[in-house]
Residue frames as qw, qx, qy, qz and C-alpha x, y, z in Angstrom:
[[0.722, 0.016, 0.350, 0.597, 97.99, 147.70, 95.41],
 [0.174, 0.557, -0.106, -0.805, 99.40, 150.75, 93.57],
 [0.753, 0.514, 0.197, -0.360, 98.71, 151.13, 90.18],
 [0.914, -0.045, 0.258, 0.310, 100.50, 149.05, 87.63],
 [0.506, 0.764, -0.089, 0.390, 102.26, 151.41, 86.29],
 [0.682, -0.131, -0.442, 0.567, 105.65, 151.96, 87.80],
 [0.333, -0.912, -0.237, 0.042, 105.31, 153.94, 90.92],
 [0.523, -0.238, 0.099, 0.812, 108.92, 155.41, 90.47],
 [0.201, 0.486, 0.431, 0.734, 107.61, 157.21, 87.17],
 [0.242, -0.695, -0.667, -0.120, 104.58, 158.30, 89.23],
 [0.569, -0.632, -0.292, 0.438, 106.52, 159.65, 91.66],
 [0.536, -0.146, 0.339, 0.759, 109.39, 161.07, 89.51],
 [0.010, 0.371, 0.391, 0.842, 106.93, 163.37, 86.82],
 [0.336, -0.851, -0.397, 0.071, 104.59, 164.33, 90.01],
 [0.219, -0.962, 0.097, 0.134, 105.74, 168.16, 90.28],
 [0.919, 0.301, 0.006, 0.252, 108.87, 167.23, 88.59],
 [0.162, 0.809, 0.097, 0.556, 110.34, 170.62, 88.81],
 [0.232, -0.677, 0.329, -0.616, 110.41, 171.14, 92.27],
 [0.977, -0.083, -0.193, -0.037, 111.01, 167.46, 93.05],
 [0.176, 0.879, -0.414, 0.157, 114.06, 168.13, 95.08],
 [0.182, -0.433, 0.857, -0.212, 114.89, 164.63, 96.64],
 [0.913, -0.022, -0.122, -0.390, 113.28, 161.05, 95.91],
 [0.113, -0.559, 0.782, -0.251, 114.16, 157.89, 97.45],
 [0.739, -0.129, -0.192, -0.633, 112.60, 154.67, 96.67],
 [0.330, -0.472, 0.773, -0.266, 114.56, 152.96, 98.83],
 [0.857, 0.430, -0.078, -0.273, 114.06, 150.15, 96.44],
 [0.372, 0.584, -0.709, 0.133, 118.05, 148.98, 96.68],
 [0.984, -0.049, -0.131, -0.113, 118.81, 145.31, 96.77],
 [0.804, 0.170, -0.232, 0.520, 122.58, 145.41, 97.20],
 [0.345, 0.551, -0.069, 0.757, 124.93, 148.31, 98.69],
 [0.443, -0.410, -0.487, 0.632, 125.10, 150.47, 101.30],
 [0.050, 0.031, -0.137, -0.989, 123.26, 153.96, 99.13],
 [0.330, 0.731, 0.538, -0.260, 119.76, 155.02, 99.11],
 [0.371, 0.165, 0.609, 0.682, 119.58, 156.20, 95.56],
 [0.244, 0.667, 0.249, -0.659, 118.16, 159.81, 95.03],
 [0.477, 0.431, 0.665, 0.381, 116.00, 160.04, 91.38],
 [0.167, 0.878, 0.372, -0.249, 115.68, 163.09, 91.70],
 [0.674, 0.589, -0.056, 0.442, 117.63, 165.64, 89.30],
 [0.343, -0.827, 0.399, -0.199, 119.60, 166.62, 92.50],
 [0.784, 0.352, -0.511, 0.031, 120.99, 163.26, 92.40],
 [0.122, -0.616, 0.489, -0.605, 122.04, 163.49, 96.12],
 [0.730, -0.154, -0.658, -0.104, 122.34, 160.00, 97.39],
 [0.673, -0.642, 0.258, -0.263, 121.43, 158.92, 101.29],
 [0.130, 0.374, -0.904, 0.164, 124.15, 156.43, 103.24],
 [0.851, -0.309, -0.302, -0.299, 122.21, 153.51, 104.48],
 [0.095, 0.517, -0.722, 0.450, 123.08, 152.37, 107.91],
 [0.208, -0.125, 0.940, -0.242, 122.54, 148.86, 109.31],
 [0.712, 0.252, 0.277, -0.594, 118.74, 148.78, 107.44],
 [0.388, 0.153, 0.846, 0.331, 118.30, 144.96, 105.61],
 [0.226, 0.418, -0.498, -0.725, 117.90, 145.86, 102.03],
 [0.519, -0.024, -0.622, -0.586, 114.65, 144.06, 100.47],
 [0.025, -0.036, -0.936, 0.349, 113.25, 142.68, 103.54],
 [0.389, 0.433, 0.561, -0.589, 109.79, 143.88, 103.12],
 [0.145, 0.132, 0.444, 0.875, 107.67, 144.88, 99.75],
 [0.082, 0.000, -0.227, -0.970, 106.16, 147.78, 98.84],
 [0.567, 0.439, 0.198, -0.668, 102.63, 148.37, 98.20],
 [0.688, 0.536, -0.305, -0.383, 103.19, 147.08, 94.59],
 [0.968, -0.117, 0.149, 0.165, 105.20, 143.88, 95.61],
 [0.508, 0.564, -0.280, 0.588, 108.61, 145.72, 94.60],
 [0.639, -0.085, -0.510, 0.570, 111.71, 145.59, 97.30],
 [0.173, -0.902, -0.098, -0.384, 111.28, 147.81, 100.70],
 [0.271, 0.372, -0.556, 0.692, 114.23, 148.47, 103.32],
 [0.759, -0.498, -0.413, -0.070, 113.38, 147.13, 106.68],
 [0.096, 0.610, -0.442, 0.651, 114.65, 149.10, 109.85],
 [0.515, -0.097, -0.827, 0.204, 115.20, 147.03, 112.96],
 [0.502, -0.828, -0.154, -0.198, 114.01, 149.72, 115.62],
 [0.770, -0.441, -0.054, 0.458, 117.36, 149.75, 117.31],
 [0.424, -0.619, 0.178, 0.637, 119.93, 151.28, 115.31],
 [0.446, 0.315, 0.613, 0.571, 119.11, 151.73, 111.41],
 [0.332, 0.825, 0.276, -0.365, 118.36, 154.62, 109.62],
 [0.658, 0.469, 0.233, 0.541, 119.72, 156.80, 106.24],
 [0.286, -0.720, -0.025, 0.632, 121.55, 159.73, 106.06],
 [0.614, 0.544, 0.365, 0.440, 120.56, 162.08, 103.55],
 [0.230, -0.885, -0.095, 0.394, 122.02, 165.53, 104.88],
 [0.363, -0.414, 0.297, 0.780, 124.77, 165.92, 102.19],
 [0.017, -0.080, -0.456, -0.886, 124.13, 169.14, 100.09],
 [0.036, -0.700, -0.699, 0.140, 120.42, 169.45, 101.93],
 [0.240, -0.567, -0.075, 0.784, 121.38, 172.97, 102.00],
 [0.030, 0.314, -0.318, -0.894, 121.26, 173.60, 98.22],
 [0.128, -0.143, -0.842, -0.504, 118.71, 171.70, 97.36],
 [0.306, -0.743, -0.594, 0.043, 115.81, 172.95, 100.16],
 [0.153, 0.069, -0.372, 0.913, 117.77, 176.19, 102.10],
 [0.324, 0.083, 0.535, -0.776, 115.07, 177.95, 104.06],
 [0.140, -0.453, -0.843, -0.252, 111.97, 175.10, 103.34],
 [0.230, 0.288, 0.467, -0.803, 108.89, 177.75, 104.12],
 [0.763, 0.231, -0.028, -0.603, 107.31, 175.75, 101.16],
 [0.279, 0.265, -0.892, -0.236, 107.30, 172.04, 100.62],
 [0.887, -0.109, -0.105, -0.436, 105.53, 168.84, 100.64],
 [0.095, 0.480, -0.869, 0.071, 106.71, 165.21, 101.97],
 [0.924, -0.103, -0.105, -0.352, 105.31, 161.97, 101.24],
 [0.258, 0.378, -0.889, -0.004, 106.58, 158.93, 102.27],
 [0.856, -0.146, -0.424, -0.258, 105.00, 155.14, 102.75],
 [0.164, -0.477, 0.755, -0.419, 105.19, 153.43, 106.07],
 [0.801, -0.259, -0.515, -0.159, 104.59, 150.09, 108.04],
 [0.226, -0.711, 0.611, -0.265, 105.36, 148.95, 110.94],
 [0.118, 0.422, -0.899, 0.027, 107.32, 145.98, 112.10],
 [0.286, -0.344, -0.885, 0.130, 104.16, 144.09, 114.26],
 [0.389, -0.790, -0.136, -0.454, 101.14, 145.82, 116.33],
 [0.656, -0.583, -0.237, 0.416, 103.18, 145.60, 119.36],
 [0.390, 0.345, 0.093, 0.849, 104.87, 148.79, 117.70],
 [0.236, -0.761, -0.262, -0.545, 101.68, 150.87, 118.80],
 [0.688, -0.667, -0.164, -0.234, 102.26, 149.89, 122.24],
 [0.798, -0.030, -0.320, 0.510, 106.10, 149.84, 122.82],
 [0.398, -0.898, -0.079, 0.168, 106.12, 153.31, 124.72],
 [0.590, -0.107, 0.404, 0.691, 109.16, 154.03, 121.94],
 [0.373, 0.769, -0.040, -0.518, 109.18, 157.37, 120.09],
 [0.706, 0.070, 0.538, 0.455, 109.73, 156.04, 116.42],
 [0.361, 0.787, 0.061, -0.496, 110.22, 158.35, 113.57],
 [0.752, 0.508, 0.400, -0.129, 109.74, 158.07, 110.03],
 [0.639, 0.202, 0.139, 0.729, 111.76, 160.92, 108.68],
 [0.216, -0.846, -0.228, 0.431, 112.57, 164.30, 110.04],
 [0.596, 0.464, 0.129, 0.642, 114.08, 167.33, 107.66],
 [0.379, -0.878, -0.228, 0.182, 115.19, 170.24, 109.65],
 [0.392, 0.723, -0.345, 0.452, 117.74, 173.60, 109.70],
 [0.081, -0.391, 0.534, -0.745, 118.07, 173.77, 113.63],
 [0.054, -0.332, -0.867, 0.368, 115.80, 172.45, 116.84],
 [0.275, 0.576, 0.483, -0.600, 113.27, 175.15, 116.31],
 [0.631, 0.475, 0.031, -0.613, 112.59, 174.50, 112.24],
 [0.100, -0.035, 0.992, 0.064, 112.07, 170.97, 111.11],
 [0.783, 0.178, -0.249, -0.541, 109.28, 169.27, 109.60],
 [0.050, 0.116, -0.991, 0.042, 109.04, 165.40, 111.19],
 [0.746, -0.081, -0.347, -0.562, 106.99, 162.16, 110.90],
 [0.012, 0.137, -0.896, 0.422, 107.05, 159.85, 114.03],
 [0.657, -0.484, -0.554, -0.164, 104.56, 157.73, 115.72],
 [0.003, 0.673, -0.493, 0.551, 105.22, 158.79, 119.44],
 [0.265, 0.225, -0.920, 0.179, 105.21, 157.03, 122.71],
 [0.500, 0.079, 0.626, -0.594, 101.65, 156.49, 123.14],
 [0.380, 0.138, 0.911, 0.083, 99.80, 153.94, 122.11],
 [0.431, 0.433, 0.754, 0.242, 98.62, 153.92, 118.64],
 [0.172, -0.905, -0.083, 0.381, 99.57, 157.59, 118.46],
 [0.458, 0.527, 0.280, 0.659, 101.06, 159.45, 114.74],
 [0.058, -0.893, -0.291, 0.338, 102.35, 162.36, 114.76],
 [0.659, 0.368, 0.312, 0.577, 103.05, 164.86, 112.73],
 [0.363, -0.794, -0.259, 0.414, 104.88, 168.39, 113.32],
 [0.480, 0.551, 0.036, 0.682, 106.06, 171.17, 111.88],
 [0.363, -0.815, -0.015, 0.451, 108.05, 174.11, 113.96],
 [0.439, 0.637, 0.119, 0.623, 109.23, 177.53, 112.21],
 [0.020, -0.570, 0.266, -0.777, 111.23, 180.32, 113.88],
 [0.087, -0.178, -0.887, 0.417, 110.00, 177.77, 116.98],
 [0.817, -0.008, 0.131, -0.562, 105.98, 177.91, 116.41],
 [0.049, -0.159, 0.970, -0.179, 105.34, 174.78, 117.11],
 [0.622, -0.037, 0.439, -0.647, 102.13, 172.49, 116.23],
 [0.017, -0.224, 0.971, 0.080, 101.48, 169.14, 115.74],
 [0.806, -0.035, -0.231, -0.544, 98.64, 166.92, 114.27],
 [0.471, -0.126, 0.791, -0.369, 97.74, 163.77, 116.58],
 [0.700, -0.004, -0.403, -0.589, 96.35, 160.49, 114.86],
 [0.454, -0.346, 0.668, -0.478, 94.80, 158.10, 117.34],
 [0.858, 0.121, 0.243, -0.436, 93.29, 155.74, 115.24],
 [0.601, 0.536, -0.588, -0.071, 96.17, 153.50, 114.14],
 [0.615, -0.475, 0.556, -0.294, 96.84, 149.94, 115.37],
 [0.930, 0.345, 0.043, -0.119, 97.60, 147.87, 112.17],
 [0.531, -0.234, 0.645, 0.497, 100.87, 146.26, 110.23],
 [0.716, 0.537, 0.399, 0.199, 99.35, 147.69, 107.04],
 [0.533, 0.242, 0.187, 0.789, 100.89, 149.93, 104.24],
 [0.253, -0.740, -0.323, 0.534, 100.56, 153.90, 104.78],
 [0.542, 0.367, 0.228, 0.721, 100.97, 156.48, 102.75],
 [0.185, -0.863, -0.340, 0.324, 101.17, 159.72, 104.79],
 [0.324, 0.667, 0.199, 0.641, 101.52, 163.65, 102.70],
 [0.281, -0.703, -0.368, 0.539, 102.42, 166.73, 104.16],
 [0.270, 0.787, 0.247, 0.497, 102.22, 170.14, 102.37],
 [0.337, -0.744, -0.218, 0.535, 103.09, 173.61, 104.07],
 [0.462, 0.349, -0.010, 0.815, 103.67, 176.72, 103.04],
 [0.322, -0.836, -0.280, 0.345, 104.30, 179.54, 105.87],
 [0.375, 0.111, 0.164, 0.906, 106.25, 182.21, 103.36],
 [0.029, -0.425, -0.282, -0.860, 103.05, 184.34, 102.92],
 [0.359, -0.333, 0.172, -0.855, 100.25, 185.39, 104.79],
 [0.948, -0.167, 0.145, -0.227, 98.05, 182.30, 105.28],
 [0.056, -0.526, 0.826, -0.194, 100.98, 180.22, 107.21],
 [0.819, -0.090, 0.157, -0.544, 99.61, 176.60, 106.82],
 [0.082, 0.183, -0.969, -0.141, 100.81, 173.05, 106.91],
 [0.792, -0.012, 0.019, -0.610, 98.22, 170.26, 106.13],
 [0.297, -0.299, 0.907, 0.004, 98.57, 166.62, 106.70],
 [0.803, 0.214, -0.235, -0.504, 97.02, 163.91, 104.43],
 [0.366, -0.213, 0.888, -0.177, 96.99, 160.04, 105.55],
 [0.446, 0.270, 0.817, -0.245, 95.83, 157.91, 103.36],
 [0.108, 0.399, 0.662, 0.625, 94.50, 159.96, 100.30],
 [0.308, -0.841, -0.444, -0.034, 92.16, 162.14, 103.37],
 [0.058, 0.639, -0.195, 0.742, 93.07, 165.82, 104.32],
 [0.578, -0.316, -0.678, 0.326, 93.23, 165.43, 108.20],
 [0.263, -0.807, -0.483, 0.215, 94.02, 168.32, 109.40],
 [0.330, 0.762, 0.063, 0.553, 95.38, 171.88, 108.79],
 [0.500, -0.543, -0.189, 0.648, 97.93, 173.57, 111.41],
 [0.150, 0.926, 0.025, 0.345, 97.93, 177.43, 111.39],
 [0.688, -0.219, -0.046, 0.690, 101.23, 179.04, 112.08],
 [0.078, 0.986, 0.026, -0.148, 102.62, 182.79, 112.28],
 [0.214, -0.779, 0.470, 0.357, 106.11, 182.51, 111.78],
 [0.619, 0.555, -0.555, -0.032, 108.31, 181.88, 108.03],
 [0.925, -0.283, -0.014, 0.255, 111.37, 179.40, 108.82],
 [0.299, -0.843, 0.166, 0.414, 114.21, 181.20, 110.33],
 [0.448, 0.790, -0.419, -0.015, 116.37, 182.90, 106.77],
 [0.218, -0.678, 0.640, -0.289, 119.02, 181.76, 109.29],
 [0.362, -0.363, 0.859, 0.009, 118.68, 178.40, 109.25],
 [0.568, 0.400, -0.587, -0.416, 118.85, 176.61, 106.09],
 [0.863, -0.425, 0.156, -0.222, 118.16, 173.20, 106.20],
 [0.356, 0.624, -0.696, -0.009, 121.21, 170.78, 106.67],
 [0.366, -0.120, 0.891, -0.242, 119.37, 167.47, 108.04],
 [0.809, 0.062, -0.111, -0.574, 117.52, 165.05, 106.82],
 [0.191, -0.360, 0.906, -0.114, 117.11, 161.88, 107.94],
 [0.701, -0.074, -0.247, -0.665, 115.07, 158.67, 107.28],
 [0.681, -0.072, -0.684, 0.251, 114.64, 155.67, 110.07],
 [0.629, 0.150, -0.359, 0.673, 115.46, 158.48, 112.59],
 [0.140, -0.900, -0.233, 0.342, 115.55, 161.74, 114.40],
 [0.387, 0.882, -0.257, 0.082, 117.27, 165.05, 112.62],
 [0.248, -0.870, 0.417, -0.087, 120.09, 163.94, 114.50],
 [0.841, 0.130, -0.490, -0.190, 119.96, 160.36, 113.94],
 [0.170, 0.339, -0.750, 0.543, 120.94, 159.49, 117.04],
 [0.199, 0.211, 0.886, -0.362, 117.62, 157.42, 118.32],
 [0.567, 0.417, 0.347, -0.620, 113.84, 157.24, 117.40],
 [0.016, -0.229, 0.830, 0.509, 114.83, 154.69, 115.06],
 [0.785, 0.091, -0.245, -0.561, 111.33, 153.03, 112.78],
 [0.365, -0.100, 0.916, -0.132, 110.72, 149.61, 113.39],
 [0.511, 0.648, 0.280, -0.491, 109.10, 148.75, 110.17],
 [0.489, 0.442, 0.459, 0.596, 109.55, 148.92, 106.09],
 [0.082, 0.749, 0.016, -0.657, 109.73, 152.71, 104.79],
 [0.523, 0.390, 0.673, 0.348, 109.06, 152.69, 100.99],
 [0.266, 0.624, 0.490, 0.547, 109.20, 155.70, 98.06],
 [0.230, -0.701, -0.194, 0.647, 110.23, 159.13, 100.44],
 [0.450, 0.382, 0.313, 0.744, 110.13, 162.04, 98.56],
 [0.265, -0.597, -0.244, 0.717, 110.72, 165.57, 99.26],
 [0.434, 0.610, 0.390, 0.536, 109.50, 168.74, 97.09],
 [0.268, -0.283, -0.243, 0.889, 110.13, 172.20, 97.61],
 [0.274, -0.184, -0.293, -0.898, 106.44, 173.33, 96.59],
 [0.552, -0.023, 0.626, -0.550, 103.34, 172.67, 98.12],
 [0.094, 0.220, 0.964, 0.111, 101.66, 169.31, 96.42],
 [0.444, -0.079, -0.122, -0.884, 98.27, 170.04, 95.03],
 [0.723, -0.007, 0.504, -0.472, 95.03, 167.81, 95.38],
 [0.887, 0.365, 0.044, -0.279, 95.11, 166.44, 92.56],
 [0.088, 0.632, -0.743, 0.201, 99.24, 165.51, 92.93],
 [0.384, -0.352, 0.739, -0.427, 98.38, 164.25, 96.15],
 [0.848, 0.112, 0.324, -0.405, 95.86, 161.76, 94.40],
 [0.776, 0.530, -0.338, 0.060, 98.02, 160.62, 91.67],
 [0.128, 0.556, -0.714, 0.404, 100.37, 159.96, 94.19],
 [0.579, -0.141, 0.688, -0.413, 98.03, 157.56, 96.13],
 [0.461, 0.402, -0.556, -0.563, 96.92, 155.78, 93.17],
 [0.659, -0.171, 0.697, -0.226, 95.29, 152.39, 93.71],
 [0.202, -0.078, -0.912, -0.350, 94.19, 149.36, 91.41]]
């Protein structure tokens, strides 16, 4: 369980500043995913049942069907991320059953991107029991692999990056554990600002829907530190 304090707050004064989207996708009624952040830049919710799962902390999660649900949070991504060559993204996951690992179904989590060759996405892919996570700038391209997933529990998977300066580095954290570090040469292209972001989905939203709960997304436009990243996993 998190801790008892509410995990909005947690979320909401973690890097506050550079907190440029939050979503705790917490909404019992309606057809908005409600952004806390001081961008205020609500998603559209599309076909995902509203409180069907809960949270880590027993508070409502949004349940996507694997078919055709996801959010759209793309309006005004532009001013609130333009070229992302530093940010972090956390966001809590389940899936639907363990036949998920094994449905030979690319599923993604949530993908923010300016173009096809710079994006930042979280997907499980279509091998069995098989996470992945990828970042591509100016098209480099590299992706951490986790193989060791095969459950229906809760998830809480970080990413970090920043390729503006010299050491070009994205790092993935699952769990509260640094996995692994991708090294990269190229910035994201000046040229393409982002103007996607999806959650349930692909950048396009047009398949790799989640099959699953998705719980507490949030997007910053700095890299997360360690000690963030821990206050952000927070247990009981």
């Amino acid at each position: 369980m998190i801790h008892t304090v509410d995990y909005k707050d947690i979320v909401m004064n973690t890097n506050r500043a550079n907190l440029a989207r939050f979503y705790p996708l917490q909404e019992t009624s309606g057809s908005t995913a409600y952004d806390f952040s001081k961008n205020n830049h609500n998603g559209s919710i599309s076909g995902a049942t509203l409180a069907q799962y809960r949270g880590p902390d027993g508070s409502p999660a949004i349940g996507f069907d694997g078919i055709n649900d996801n959010i759209d949070c793309d309006s005004d991504a532009g001013t609130d991320f333009g070229q992302y060559s530093v940010g972090s993204i956390m966001i809590w996951w389940k899936v639907s059953g363990a036949g998920v690992w094994s449905d030979s179904t690319i599923r993604a989590m949530t993908q923010i991107a300016g173009s096809a060759d710079d994006y930042v996405r979280l997907r499980k892919t279509a091998t069995d029991d098989e996470l992945q996570i990828t970042g591509e700038f100016t098209n480099d391209n590299d992706s951490d692999l986790e193989t060791d997933y095969a459950d229906t529990d809760w998830h809480c998977t970080i990413v970090t990056w920043d390729v503006s300066g010299g050491t070009k580095e994205l790092k993935v954290y699952h769990d509260n554990t640094l996995e692994n570090t991708l090294s990269y040469t190229n910035d994201w292209d000046s040229g393409e600002p982002v103007d996607q972001l999806k959650i349930g989905s692909n950048r396009v939203g047009g398949g790799q829907y989640w099959s699953g709960a998705l719980w507490c997304a949030g997007y910053w436009t700095s890299e997360l530190t360690t000690a963030e990243i821990q206050v952000l996993n927070m247990r009981q």
